[in-house]
C-alpha positions in Angstrom: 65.2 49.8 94.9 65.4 53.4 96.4 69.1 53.1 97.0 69.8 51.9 93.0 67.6 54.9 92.0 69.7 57.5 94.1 72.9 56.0 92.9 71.5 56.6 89.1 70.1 60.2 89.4 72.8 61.3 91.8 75.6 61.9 88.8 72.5 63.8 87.1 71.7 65.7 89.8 76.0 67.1 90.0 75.5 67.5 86.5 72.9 70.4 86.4 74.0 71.7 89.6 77.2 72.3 87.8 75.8 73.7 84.8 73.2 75.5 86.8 76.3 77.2 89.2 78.6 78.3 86.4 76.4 79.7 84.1 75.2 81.9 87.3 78.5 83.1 87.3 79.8 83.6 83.7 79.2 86.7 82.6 79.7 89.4 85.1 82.8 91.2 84.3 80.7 94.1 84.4 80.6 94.0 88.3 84.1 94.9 88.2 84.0 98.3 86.4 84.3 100.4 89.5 87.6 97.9 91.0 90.8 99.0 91.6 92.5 96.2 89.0 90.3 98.0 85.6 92.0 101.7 86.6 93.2 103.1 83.2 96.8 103.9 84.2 98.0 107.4 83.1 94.9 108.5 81.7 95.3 111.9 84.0 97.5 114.3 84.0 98.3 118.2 85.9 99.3 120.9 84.1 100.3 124.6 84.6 98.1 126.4 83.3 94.5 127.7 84.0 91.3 125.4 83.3 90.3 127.9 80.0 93.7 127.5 78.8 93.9 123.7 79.3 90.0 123.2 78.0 91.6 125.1 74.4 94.7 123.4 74.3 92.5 119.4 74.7 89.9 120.6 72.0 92.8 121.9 69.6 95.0 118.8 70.3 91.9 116.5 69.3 90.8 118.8 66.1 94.3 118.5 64.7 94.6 114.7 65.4 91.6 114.2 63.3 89.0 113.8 66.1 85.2 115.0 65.6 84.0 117.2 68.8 80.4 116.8 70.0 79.2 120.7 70.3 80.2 120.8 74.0 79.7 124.7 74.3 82.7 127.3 75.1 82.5 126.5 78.9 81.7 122.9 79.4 84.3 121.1 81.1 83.4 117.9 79.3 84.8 117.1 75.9 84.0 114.1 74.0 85.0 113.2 70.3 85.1 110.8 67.6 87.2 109.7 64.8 87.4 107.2 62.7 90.7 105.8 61.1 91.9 103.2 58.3 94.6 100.8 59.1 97.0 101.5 56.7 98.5 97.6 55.8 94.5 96.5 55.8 92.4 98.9 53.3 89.5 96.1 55.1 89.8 97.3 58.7 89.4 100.4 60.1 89.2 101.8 63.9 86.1 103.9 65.4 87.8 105.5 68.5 85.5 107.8 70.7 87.4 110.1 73.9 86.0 111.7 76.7 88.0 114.6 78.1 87.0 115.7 81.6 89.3 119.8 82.5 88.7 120.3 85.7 90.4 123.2 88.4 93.5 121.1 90.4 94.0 121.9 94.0 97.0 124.5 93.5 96.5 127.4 91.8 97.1 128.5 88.3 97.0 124.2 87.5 94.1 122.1 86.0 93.7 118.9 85.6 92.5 116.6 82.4 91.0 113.2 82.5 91.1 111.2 79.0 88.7 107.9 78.5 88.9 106.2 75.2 87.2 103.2 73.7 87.9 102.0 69.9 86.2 99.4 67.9 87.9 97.2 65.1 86.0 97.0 62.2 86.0 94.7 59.3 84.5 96.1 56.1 83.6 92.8 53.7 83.2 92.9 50.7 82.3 90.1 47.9 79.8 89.4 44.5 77.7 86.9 44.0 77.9 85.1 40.6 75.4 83.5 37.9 76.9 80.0 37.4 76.7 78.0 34.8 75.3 74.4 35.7 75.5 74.9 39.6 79.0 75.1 39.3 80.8 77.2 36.9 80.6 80.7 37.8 80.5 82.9 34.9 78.7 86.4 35.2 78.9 88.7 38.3 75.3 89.7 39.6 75.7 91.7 42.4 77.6 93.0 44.8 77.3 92.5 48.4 78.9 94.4 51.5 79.2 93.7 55.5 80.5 95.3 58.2 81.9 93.3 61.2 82.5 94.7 64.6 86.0 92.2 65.4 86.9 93.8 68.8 86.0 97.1 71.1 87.0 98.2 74.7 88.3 100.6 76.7 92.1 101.9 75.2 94.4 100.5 78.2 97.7 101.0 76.4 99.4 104.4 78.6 101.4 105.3 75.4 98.1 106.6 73.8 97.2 108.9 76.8 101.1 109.8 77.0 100.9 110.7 73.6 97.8 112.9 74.0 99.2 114.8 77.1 102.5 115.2 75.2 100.8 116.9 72.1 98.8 119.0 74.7 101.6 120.0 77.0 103.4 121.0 73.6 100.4 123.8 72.7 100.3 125.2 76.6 104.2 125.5 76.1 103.7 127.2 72.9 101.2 129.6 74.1 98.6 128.2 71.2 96.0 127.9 73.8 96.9 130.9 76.1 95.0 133.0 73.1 91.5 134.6 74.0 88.8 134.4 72.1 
């Protein structure tokens, strides 16, 4: 009797252990924010110039790409900013993309560093009306309208052509002398 009762549980028992053991481990890719594999490639870069300089040339680079700065004060080596854009073949989607911008002294002299960290979300704007039908089924007189928005995707920005891009458009205003200006 005891040995047809273990051979009936047993395949219940390696069912929840199962179920008990993976679900233990699903959801932890948060553990691996710190490893070596989720670096942000290219997301720093050294230039020639001084650390005021460089700190002018990241907050006039992001003001002329669009980007809203958080009042960081003249001397804080932190930037961050936000901007949101359309997708121009989808008037329904648009893209929320925040930046953090770390200028900081490098080890040579006369060079700083800056440090760029982006995360964007995808957005879906719905929009649709509810009807007054006639018998249930026939829908003949708009009552309303109703909207949604829809957060379809968000991260961290991976791709090094964006941070290429935003070094590229800085290094452009240190070369010009733009940011060389005093205040």
């Amino acid at each position: 009797m005891s040995h047809r009762f273990f051979v009936r549980i047993f395949p219940v028992i390696i069912i929840a252990a199962t179920i008990i053991f993976s679900g233990c481990a699903a959801n932890n890719g948060y553990q691996k924010a710190f490893s070596e594999q989720t670096t942000v490639r290219g997301s720093k870069q050294t230039f020639k110039a001084s650390t005021e300089q460089t700190l002018r040339a990241v907050k006039q680079t992001l003001v002329q790409q669009g980007f809203t700065i958080d009042d960081t004060g003249s001397s804080t080596a932190i930037i961050k900013a936000e901007r949101n854009m359309q997708d121009s073949s989808d008037k329904d989607i648009s893209y929320n993309i925040k930046v953090s911008a770390y200028v900081s002294k490098a080890l040579t002299e006369n060079k700083s560093s800056v440090t760029l960290a982006a995360s964007q979300q995808t957005v879906l704007h719905r929009k649709w009306h509810t009807w007054w039908h006639l018998l249930w089924v026939l829908p003949i007189l708009p009552t309303g309208t109703n909207y949604q928005t829809v957060v379809t995707k968000e991260g961290n920005v991976k791709d090094p052509a964006f941070y290429k891009d935003f070094f590229t458009i800085v290094e452009k205003s240190l070369n010009n002398g733009v940011a060389k200006t005093t205040d």
